[in-house]
C-alpha positions in Angstrom: -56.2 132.1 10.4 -59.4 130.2 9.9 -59.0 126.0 9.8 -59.5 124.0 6.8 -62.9 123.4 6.0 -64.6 119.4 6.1 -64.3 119.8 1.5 -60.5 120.1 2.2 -59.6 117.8 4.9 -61.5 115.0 2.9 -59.3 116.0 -0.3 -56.2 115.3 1.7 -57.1 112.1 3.3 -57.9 110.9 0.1 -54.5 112.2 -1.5 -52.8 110.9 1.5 -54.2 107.3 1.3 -53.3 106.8 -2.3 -55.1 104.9 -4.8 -58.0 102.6 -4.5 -57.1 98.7 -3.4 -58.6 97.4 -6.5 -56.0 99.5 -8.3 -53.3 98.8 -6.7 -53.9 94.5 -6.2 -56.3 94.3 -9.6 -53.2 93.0 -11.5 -52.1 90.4 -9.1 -56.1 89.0 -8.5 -56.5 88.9 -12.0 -53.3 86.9 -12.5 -54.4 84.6 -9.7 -57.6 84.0 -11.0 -55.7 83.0 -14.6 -53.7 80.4 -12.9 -56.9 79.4 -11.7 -59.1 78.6 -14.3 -55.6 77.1 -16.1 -55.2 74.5 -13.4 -58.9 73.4 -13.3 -58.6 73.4 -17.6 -55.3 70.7 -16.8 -57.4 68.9 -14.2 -60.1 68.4 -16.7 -58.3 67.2 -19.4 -56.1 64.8 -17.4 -59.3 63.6 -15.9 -60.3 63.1 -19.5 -57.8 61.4 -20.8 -57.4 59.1 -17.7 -61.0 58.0 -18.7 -59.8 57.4 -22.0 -57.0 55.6 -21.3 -58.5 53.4 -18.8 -62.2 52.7 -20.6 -61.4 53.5 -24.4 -57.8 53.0 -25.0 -56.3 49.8 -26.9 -53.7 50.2 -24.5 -55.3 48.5 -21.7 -56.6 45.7 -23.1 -56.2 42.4 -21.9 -53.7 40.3 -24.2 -51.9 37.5 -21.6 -53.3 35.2 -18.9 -50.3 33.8 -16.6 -50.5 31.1 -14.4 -48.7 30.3 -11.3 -49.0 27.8 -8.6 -50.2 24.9 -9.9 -49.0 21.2 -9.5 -51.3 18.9 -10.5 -53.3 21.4 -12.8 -51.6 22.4 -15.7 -51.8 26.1 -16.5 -53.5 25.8 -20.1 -56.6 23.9 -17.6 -56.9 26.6 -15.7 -56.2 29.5 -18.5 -59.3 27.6 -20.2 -62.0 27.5 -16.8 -60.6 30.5 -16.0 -62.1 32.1 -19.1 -60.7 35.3 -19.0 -62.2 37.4 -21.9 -59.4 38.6 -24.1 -60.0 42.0 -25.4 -61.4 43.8 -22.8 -60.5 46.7 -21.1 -58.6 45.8 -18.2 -60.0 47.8 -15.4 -63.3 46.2 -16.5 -62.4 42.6 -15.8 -64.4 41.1 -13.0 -61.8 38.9 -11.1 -64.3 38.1 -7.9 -66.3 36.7 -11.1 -63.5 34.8 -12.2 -62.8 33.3 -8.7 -66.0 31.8 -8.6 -65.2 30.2 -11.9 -62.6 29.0 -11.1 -63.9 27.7 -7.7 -66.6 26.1 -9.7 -64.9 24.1 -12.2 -61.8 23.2 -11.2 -62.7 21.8 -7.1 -59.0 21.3 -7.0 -58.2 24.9 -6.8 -58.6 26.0 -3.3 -57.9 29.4 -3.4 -56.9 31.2 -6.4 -55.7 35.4 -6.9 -56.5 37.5 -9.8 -54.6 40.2 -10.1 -54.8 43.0 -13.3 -50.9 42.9 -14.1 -51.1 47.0 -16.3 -50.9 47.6 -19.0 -52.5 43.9 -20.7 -52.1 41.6 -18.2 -54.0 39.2 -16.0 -52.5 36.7 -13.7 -53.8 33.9 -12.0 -51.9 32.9 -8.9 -53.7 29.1 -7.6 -53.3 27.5 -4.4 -54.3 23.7 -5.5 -55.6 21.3 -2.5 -53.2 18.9 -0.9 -55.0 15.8 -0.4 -53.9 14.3 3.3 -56.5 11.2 3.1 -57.6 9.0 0.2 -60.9 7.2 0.1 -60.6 4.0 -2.4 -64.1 3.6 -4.4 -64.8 2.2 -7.7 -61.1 0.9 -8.4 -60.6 5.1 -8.1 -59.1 7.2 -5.3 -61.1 10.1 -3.9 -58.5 13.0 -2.1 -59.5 14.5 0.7 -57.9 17.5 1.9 -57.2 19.2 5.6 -60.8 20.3 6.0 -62.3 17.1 4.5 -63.4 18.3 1.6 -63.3 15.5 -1.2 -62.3 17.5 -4.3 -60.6 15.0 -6.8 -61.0 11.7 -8.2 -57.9 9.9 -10.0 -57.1 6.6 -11.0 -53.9 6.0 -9.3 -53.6 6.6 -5.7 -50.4 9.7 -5.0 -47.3 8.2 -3.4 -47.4 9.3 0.7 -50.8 9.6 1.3 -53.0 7.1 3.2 -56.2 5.5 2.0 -59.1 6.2 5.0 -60.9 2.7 6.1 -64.0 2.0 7.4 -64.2 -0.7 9.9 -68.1 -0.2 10.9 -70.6 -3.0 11.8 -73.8 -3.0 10.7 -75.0 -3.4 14.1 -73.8 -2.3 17.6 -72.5 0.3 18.9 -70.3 1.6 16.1 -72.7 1.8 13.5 -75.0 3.6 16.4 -71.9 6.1 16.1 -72.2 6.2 12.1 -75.5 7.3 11.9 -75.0 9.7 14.9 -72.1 12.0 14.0 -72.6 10.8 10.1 -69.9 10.0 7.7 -68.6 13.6 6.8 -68.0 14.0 10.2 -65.9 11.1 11.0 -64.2 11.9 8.2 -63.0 15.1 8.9 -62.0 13.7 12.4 -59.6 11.1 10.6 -58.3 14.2 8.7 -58.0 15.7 11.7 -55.9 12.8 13.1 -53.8 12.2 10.2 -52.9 15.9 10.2 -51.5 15.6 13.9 -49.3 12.7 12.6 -45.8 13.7 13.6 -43.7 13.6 10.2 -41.8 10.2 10.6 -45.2 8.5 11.4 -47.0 10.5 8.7 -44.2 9.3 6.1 -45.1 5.6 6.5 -48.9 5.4 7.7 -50.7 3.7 5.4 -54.0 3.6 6.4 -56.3 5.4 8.6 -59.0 2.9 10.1 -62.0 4.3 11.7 -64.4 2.4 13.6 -66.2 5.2 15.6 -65.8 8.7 16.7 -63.2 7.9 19.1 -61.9 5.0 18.0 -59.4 5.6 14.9 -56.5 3.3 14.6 -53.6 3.6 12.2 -51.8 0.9 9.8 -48.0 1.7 9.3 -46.5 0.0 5.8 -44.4 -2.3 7.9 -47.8 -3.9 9.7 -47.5 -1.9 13.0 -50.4 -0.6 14.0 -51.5 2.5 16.5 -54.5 3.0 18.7 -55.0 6.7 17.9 -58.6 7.3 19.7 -60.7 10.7 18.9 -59.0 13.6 17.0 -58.5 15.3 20.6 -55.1 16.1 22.3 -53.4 15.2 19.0 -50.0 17.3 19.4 -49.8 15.3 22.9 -50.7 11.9 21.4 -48.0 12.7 18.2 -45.2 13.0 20.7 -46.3 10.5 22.6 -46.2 7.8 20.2 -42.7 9.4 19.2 -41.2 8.3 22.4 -42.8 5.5 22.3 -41.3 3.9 19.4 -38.2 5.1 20.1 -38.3 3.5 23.4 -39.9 -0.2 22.0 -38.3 0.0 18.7 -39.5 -3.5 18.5 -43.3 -3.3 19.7 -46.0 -4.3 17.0 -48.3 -2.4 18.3 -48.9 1.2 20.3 -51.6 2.5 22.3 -52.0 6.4 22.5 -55.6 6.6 23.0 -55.1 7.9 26.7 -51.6 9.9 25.9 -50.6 10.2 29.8 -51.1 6.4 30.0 -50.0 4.6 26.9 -49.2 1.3 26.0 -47.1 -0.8 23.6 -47.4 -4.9 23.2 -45.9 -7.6 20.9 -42.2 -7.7 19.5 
């Protein structure tokens, strides 16, 4: 019997193999390709109407400005440097803008966060400066913070903070040291003493007297007074005038310049 010829072995395989792929998975692709296009149509129009919601909305709009933090300042000051420009779409507010403001007008505030509070809301938390020295001029008090920066001037001095005193000749050796390190720097070494004040001493210094870069003294409120020297080795010098006191309860007068050595004299 003769074999099949090449026509009819090609007719079988393609019986055999059944129909063409696209036939068989055309349904399923084009069904895929729907969901497709459906998903990127949603993504658009979210994607729209975030836009909207964010840039053209009334929604979004900023209607309050709280305050929080402040002391001294009341919040209707700070509301008012602050400026915040009611009406405007929130996401467009420029709070690094309004930090500088801030920062600009009101020296008091040392560090200040704005934060967009959704859906109308900013807020305004301030950090005000603590003054920890008080420089009397003019029948006024200037305040001058941790890192000597003189940011205030009131009439009345605040209760618990002590007044910084020069005690500089015009001539000698201490005014040599005035015009050397300059007054901002001395300065911020008094601040630097007063902040290493241990909290008893702190509570009743009430003066600060500097006479040259490593000569600052103290005045307590009951007339004892304290040879501090420089600003260095403060911790040590703190607890050193602790035991100190507590061991001469009845000295006038303590000497921590050298804090492994110190000294006490008068009763």
């Amino acid at each position: 019997m003769a074999g099949s010829t090449t026509a009819e072995r090609g007719e079988r395989k393609r019986e055999s193999s059944g129909p063409p792929l696209a036939g068989r998975f055309g349904r399923f692709g084009r069904r895929r390709y729907r969901r497709i296009i459906a998903s990127a149509v949603v993504l658009v129009f979210l994607g729209t109407g975030g836009f909207w919601l964010l840039y053209g909305s009334d929604l979004v709009r900023v209607e309050r400005v709280s305050v929080s933090g402040t002391d001294v300042l009341t919040p209707a000051r700070v509301r008012e440097a602050a400026d915040v420009p009611l009406g405007e779409q929130l996401i467009s507010v420029d709070t690094e803008e309004i930090e500088a403001r801030l920062a600009k007008v009101l020296p008091r505030v040392d560090t200040v966060d704005v934060v967009r509070s959704w859906p109308d809301e900013i807020t305004l938390d301030v950090t005000e400066r603590t003054p920890v020295l008080l420089v009397h001029r003019g029948g006024k008090f200037i305040e001058v913070d941790h890192e000597g920066v003189r940011f205030a001037t009131v009439s009345k001095a605040p209760r618990g903070v002590p007044e910084l005193k020069w005690e500089v000749p015009g001539t000698g050796s201490a005014a040599a040291g005035l015009r050397r390190f300059g007054e901002d720097r001395l300065t911020r070494e008094a601040v630097r003493v007063a902040g290493a004040l241990p909290g008893p001493v702190a509570r009743v210094t009430r003066s600060v007297k500097i006479r040259s870069y490593d000569a600052i003294s103290l005045e307590l409120t009951d007339g004892r007074t304290v040879d501090w020297g420089s600003g260095e080795k403060g911790a040590e010098k703190g607890r050193t005038l602790t035991a100190l006191m507590k061991a001469e309860p009845r000295a006038r007068h303590f000497d921590v310049s050298v804090p492994t050595a110190p000294a006490s004299s008068g009763s």
